[in-house]
N, C-alpha and C positions, 0 to 999 in steps of 0.2 A: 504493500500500500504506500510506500514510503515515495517510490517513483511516479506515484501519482500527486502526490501532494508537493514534490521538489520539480519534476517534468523531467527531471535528469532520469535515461533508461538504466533498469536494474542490469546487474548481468546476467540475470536470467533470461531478461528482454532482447539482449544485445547477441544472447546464443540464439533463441527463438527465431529473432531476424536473421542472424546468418545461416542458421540451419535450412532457412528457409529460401533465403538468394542463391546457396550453396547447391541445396535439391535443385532447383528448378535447372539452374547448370547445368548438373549433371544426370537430370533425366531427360534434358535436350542434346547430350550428348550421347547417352544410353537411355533411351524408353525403359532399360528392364533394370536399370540402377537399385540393385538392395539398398536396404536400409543401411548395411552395416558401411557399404561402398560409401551412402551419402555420409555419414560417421565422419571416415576416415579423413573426405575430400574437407569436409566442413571442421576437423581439427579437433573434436571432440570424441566422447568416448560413447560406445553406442547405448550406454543406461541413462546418457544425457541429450537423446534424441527422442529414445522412448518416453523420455520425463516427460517431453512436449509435446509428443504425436504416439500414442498407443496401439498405431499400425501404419502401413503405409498407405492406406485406404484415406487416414483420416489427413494423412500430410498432404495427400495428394487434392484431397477438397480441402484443405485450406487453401494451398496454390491456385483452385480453380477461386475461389472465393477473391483471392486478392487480383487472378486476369478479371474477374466480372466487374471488381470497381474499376481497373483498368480501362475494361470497355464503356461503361459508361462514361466514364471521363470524357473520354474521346469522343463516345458518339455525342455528346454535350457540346463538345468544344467543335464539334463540325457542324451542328446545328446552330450553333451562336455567330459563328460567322460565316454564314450563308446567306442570301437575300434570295427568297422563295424556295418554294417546296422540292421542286429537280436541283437547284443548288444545294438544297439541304441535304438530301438523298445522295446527294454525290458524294461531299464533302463528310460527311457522317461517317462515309462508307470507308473513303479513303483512312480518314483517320483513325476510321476502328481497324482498318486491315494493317496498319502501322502497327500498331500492339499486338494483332492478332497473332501476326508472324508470330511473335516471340514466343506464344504458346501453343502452335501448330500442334508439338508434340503431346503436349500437355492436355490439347483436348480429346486427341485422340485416346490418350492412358485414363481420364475422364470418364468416356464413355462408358468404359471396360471397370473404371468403380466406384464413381458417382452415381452413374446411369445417368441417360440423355433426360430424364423427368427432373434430376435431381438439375441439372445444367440450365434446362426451360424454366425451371423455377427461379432459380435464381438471375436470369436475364429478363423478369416478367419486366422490370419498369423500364430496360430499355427498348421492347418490343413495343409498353403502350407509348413510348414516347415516341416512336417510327409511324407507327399505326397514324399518330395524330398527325404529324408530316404528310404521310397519306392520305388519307383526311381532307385535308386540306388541297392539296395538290387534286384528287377527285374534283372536289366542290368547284374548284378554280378551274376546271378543265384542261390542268398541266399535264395531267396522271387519264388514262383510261384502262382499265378493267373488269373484269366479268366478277371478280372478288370483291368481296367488303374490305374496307382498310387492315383491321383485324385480322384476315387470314392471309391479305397481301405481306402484310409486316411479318407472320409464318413464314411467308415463300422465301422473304429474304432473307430473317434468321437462318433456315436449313442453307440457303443459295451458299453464305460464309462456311458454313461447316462443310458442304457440299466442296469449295474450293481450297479447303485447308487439307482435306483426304486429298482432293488433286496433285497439291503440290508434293504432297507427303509421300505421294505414289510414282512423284517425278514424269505426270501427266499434264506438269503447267509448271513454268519458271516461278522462283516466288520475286522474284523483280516484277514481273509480269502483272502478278496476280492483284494486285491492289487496284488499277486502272483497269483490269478485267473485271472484279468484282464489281465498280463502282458502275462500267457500262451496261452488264447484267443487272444489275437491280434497277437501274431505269429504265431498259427494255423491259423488263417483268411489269413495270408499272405504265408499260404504253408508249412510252419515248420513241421515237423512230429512231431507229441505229443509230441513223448516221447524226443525227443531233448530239444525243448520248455520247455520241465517242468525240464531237465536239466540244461538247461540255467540259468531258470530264478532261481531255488532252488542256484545255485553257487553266481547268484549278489546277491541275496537275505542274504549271509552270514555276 
């Protein structure tokens, strides 16, 4: 409690965090990174990794936990500066596939022990925050589809996972892939191509 009331991190706090930038390292180096591997890389002893994650299950949703504030972040900070709802869709996109990179691997090892409900749940407020972009874009006749916003902001969620197993499969560059995603998700929402890929080549500058 001490380090809460001074701000200064304990060093329990300061292993926690490294334990944790450490993991994430070295399971984008190694997917199948034991516990005891992350131990080692991270400098501690492995009864002081269990102190703080009591499986790898549970380390590995925290890591998801701290990419989801990450995506939000981003997908915030691409809607803030964006002016209308295809620039917001763009830029949103862009910025989330900026961070997403970094947990490509991460979501995929996710799937296998969070499960994709556990994932959907925890991306619910940036899906309704897309949804309302769409939304909007709909109303304003930027956006055309046969979908309600609600299940378009679906297509786009899966569309990101859809291009993270791509690149993971070495099915799509991941240089590539962020200006691919962002033209995909405008096409889903009605954009003609060749707009879309005008768009997104100009934020992209």
């Amino acid at each position: 409690m001490a380090s809460m009331t001074t701000g200064t991190p304990s060093r329990a706090d300061a292993n926690r965090r490294r334990i944790l930038d450490v993991a994430l390292a070295e399971l984008l180096r190694d997917p199948d990174a034991s516990m005891d591997q992350i131990a080692r890389a991270a400098g501690v002893v492995r009864r002081t990794v269990y102190g703080h994650f009591p499986n790898r299950e549970a380390l590995v949703g925290t890591l998801v936990d701290g990419a989801v504030d990450a995506v939000a972040a981003a997908h915030a900070a691409g809607r803030a500066a964006a002016e209308g709802p295809a620039e917001s869709v763009a830029l949103a996109t862009l910025r989330v596939w900026e961070v997403a990179d970094r947990y490509r691997i991460l979501v995929a090892l996710a799937q296998r022990s969070v499960t994709m409900q556990g994932i959907r749940d925890r991306l619910t407020p940036v899906r309704e925050a897309c949804a309302g972009v769409l939304q909007r874009g709909l109303d304003d006749g930027v956006f055309s589809s046969p979908l309600p916003a609600p299940a378009l902001a679906y297509v786009h969620e899966q569309l990101l996972f859809a291009l993270m197993e791509a690149v993971n499969e070495g099915l799509l560059a991941a240089e590539e892939a962020g200006r691919s995603a962002a033209v995909t998700a405008l096409t889903a929402a009605g954009v003609p191509a060749s707009r879309a890929t005008e768009l997104v080549a100009k934020l992209s500058d």
